[in-house]
C-alpha positions as CSV (number, residue, x, y, z in Angstrom):
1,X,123.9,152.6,46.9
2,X,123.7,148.8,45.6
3,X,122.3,148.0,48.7
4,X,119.4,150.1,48.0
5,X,118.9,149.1,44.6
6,X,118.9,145.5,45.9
7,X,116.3,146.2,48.4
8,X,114.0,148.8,45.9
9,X,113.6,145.4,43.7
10,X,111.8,144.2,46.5
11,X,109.4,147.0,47.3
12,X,109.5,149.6,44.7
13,X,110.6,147.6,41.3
14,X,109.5,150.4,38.8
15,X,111.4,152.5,40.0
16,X,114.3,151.3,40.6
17,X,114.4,149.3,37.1
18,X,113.9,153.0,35.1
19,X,117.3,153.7,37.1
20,X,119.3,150.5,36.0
21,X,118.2,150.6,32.8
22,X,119.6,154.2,32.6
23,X,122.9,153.2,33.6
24,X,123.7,149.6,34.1
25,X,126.5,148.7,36.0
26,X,127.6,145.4,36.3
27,X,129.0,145.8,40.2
28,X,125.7,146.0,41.7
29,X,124.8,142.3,40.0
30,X,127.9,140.8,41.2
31,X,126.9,142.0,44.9
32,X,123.2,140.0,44.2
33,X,125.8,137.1,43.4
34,X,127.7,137.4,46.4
35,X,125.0,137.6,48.7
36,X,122.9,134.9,46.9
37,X,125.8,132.9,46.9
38,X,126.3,133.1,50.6
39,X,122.5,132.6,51.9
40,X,122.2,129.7,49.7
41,X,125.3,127.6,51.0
42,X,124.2,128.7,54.7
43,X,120.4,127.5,53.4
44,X,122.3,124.0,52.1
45,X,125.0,123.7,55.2
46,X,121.4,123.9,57.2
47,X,119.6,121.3,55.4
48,X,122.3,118.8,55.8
49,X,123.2,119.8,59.4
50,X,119.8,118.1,60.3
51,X,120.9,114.7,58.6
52,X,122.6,112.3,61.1
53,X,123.7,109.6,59.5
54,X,124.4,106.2,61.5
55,X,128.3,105.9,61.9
56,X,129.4,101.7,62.2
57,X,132.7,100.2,62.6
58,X,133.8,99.1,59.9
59,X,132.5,102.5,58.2
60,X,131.0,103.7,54.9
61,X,130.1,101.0,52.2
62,X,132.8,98.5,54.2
63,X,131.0,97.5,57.2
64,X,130.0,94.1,55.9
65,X,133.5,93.6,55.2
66,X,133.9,90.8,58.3
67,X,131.7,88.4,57.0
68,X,132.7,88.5,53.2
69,X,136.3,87.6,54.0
70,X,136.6,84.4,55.2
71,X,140.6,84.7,55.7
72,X,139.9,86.7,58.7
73,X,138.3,83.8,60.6
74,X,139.4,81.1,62.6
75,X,137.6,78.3,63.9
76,X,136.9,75.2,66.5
77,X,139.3,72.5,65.1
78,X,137.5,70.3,61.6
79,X,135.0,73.1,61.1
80,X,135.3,74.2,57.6
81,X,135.2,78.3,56.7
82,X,133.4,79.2,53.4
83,X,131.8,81.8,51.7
84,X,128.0,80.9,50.6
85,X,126.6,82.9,48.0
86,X,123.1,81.1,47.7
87,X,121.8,82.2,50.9
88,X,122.8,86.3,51.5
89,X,120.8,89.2,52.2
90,X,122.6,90.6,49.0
91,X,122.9,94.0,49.8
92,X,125.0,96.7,48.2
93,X,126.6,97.0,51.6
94,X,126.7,94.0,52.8
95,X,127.6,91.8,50.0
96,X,126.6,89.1,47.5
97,X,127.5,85.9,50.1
98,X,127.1,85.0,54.0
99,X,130.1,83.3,56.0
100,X,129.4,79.8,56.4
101,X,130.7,77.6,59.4
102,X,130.0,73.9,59.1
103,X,131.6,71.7,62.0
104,X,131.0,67.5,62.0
105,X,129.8,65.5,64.4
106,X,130.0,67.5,67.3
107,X,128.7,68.8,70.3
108,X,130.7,72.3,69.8
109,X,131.6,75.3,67.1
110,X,133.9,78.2,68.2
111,X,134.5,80.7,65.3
112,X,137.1,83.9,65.8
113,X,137.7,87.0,64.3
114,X,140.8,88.1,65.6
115,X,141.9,90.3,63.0
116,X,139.2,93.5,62.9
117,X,140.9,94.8,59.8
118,X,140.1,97.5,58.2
119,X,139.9,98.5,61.9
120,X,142.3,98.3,64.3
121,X,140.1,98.3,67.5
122,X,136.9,99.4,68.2
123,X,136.1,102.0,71.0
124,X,132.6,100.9,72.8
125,X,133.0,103.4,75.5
126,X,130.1,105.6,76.8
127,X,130.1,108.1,74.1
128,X,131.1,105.8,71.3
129,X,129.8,102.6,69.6
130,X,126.6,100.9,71.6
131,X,125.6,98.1,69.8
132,X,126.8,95.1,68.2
133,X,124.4,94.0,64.8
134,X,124.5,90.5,63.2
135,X,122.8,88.1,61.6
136,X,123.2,84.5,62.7
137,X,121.6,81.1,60.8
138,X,121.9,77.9,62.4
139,X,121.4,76.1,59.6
140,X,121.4,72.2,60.3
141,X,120.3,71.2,63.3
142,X,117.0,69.9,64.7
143,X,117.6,70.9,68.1
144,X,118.5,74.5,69.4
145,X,121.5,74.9,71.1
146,X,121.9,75.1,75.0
147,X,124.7,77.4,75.2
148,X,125.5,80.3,72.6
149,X,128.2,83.0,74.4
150,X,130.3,85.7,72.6
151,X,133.2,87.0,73.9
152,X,134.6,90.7,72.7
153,X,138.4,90.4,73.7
154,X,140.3,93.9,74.2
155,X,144.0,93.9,73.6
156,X,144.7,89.7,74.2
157,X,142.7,86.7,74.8
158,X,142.9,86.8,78.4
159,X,140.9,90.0,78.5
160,X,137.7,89.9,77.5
161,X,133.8,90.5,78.2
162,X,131.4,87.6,78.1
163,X,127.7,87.5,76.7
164,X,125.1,84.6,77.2
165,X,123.3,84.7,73.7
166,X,121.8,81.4,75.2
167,X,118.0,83.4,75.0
168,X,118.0,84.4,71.5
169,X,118.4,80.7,70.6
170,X,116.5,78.8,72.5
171,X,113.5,78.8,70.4
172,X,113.5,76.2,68.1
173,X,111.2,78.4,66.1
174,X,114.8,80.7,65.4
175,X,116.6,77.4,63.6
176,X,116.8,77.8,60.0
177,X,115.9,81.2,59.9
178,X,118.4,84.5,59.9
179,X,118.5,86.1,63.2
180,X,118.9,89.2,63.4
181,X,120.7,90.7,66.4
182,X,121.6,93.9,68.3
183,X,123.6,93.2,71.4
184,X,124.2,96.2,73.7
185,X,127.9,97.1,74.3
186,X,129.4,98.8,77.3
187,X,127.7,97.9,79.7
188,X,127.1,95.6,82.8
189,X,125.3,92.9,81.2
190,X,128.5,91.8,80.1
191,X,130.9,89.7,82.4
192,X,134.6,90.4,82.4
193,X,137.7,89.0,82.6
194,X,141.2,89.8,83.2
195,X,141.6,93.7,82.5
196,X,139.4,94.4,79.0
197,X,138.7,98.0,78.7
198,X,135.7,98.9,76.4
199,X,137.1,101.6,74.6
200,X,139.7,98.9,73.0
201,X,138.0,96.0,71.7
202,X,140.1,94.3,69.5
203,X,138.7,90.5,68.4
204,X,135.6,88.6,69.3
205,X,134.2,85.3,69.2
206,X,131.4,83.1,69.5
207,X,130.6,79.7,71.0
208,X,128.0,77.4,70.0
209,X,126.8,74.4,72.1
210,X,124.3,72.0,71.4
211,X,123.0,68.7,73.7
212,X,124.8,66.0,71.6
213,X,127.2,66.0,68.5
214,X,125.5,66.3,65.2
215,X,126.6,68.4,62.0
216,X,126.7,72.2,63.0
217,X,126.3,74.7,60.3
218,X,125.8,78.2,61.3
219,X,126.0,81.2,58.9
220,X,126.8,84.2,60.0
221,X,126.5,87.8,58.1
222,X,126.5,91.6,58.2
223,X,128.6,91.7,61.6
224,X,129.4,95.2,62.8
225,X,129.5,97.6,65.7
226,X,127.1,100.6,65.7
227,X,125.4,103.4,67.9
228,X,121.5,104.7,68.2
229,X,122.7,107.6,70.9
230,X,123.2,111.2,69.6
231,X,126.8,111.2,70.6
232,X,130.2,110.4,68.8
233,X,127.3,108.6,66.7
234,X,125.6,110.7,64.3
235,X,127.2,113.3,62.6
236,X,127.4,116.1,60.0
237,X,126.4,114.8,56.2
238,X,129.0,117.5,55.8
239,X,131.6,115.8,58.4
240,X,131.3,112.3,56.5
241,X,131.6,114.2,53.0
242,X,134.7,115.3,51.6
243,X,136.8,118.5,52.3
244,X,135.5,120.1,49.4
245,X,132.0,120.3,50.7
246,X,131.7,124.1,50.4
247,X,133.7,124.5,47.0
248,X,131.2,121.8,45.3
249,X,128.5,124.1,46.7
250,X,130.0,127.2,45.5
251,X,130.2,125.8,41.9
252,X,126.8,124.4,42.3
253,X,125.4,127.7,43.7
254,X,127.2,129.8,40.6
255,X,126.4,127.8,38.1
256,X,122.7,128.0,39.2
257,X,122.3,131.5,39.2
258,X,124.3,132.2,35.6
259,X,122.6,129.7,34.5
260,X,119.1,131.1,35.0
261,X,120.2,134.7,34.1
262,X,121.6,133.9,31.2
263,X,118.8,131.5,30.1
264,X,116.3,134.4,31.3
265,X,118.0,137.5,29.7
266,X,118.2,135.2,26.2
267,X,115.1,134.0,26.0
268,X,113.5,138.0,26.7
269,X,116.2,139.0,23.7
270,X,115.3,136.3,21.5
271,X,111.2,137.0,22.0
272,X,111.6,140.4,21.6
273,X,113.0,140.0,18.4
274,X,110.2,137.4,17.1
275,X,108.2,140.8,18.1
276,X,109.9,142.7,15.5
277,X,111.9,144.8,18.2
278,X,115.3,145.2,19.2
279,X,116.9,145.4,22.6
280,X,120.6,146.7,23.8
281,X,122.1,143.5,25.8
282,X,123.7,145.2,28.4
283,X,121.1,146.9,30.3
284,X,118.6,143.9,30.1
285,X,121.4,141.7,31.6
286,X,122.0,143.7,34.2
287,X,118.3,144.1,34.5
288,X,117.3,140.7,35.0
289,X,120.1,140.3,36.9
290,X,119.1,142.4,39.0
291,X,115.3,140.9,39.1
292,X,117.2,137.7,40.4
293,X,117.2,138.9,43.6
294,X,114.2,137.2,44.2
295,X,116.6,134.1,44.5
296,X,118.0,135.9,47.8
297,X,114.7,135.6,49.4
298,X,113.9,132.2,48.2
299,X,117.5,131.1,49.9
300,X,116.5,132.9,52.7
301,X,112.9,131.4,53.0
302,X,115.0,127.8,52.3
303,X,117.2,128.7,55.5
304,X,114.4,129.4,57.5
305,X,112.4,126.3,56.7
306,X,115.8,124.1,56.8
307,X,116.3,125.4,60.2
308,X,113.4,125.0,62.4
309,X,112.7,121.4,60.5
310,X,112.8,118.1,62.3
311,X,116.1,116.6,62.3
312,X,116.5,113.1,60.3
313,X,118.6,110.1,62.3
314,X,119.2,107.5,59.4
315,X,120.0,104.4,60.6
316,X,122.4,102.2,58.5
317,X,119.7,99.8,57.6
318,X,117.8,102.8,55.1
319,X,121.2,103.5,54.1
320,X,122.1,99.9,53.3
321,X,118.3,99.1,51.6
322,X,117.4,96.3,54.2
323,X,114.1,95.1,54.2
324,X,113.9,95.5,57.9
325,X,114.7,99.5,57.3
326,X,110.9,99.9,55.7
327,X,109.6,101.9,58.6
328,X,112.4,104.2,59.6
329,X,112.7,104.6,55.5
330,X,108.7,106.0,55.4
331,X,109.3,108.1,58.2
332,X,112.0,109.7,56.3
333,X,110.4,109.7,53.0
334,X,107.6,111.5,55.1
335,X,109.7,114.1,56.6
336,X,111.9,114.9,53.0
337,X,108.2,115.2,51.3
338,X,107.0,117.6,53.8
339,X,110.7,119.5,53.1
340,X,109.8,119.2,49.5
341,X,106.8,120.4,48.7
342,X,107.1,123.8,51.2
343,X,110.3,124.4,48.9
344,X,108.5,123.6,45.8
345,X,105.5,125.9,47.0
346,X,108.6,128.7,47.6
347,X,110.1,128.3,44.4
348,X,106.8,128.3,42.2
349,X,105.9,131.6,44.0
350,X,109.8,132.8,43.2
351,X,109.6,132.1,39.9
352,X,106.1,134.1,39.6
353,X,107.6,137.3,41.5
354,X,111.0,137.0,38.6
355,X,108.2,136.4,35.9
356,X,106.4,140.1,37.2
357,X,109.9,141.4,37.5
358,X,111.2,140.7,33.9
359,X,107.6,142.0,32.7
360,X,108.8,145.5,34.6
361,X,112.5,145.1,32.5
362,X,110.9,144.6,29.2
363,X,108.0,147.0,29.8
364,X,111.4,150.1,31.0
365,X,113.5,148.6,28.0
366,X,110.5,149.0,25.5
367,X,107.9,151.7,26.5
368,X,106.0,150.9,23.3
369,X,104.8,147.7,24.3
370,X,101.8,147.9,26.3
371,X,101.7,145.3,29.9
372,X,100.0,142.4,28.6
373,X,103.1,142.3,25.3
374,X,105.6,143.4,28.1
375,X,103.9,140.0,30.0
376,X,104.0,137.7,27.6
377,X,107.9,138.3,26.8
378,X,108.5,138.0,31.0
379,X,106.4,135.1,31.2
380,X,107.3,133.4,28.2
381,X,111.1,133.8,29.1
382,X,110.9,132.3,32.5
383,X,108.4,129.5,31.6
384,X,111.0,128.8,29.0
385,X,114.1,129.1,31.8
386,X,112.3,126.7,33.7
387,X,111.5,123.9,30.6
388,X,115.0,124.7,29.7
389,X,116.9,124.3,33.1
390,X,114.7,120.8,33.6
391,X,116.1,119.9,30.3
392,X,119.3,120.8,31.0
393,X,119.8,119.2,34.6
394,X,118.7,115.9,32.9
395,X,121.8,116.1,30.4
């Protein structure tokens, strides 16, 4: 029977109003609830399911946590470890200060992280991690180097994979400037020795070598293993949120819809009795409540358009506000527009189909008031719902 009711709002609204207003029942609003309830989660759980998020080791707001703790490092005996704050990206992620190395009169600087806390190894295997980002200033010299290696060690120092960074330096153009780097992981470029296993990488290390001694100082920031590949990579908004993903939704989703059918139902009392009328609360409650299942096809449409959108891979730069990120960050922008202004279309064209559906209530509530009084009280209300809810969401 409430099904029918549900689905008579939709295609035969005047006559299934003169019924509810006969004998209003609160049960048949609580199954609009339900349902609403339901197809608006699924519509959010969608939405988000086409967000992949960049995953780095370390994670989350910590994964420029190697190169702001200089207690972690080691380095090539009289090289000095600081923290310089005057010359940083100074990025919410990545911190207020760069690592500084500063090595005199010599030919050589060897700095070590042997300690990958907060992690305890990172797993660079085929489906994991594939790239290793940092940024790397060398800062005093006149000359570039003619050897620049790292080594990632797995487990001890006599296993380990060996990269010629050599290229990226030779340049002299690329002194005095940050470089920023993204060194493939896990794969053959990379010379081994002893047993390493790339799932296990536990310390790495770099090497500098320049033609004669001189003072070395090379900064070094935002270190951190990542991934561009779809697998083990990307995931779920909802798998990097917190387990009560679908309870904050529920409260969000309730407090929505009793928010909006109380405003509504209010606002068509309160105007109805500016008109010199009165209404019984009840039956216009359940009424409009009833009208509200409008918000089951606008969930619905929001499903639909969620679902067949283009997915969104966010890389940690647009999450981190790097300057660099300014391209993938307009594509985004781009896509979340598009998103935005289909719902918006969907929701202004909702909240006209409510508007004609409280104009029905008011005109089966009040027979004496002719369509264009019953209109003014439907439109009135959900204009004022809307001013209202902005209002409100603002608090």
């Amino acid at each position: 029977m409430f099904a029918s009711d549900i689905l008579k709002v939709i295609y035969a609204p005047h006559k299934v109003f003169k019924q509810i207003v006969q004998n209003p029942k609160y049960i048949g609003v609580l199954v609009i609830v339900l349902l609403f309830v339901a197809v608006q989660i699924t519509a959010y759980y969608s939405h988000d399911s086409q967000n992949y998020y960049e995953l780095t080791a370390p994670s989350g707001v910590d994964f420029g946590v190697w190169t702001q703790n200089a207690t972690l490092w080691t380095a090539s005996s009289g090289a000095v470890i600081t923290q310089n704050y005057d010359d940083a990206i100074n990025s919410t992620f990545l911190g207020n200060s760069s690592l500084q190395f500063a090595a005199s009169n010599s030919k050589t600087l060897s700095i070590e992280l042997s300690d990958l806390s907060p992690v305890v190894s990172v797993d660079c295997g085929p489906t994991s991690f594939q790239n290793m980002s940092m940024r790397i200033k060398i800062a005093a010299q006149q000359t570039a180097p003619e050897k620049v290696t790292a080594y990632l060690y797995s487990l001890d120092s006599s296993s380990y994979f060996q990269y010629d960074l050599t290229q990226e330096f030779s340049d002299a153009q690329t002194l005095g400037i940050w470089n920023n780097l993204t060194i493939p992981v896990g794969t053959g470029n990379w010379q081994s020795s002893g047993s390493p296993s790339w799932g296990n990488i536990t310390g790495l290390k770099l090497e500098f070598t320049f033609p004669t001694n001189s003072d070395i100082t090379v900064r070094v920031e935002g270190m951190f293993f990542r991934g561009m590949n779809f697998q083990g990579v990307y995931m779920y908004q909802l798998e990097l949120g917190s387990s009560g993903y679908f309870i904050y939704y529920f409260q969000t989703v309730i407090l929505q819809f009793l928010m909006e059918w109380l405003l509504i139902t209010a606002l068509i009392y309160i105007l109805v009795k500016l008109l010199k009328n009165n209404l019984v609360w009840k039956p216009l409650f359940i009424a409009v409540g009833f009208a509200m299942t409008t918000l089951i096809v606008q969930a619905l449409l929001t499903l639909v358009v969620s679902s067949t959108g283009s997915s969104l891979h966010i890389p940690i730069e647009v999450l981190a506000g790097m300057p660099e990120a300014q391209a993938a960050t307009n594509a985004i922008t781009a896509t979340a527009t598009e998103f935005t202004n289909i719902i918006g279309s969907i929701s202004i064209a909702v909240y006209a189909w409510t508007a004609g559906l409280c104009t029905i209530v008011v005109r089966e509530l009040l027979p004496e008031f002719t369509w264009s009084k019953s209109a003014l009280v439907g439109v009135g209300s959900m204009i004022g719902t809307i001013i209202l809810t902005i209002l409100l969401s603002g608090v």
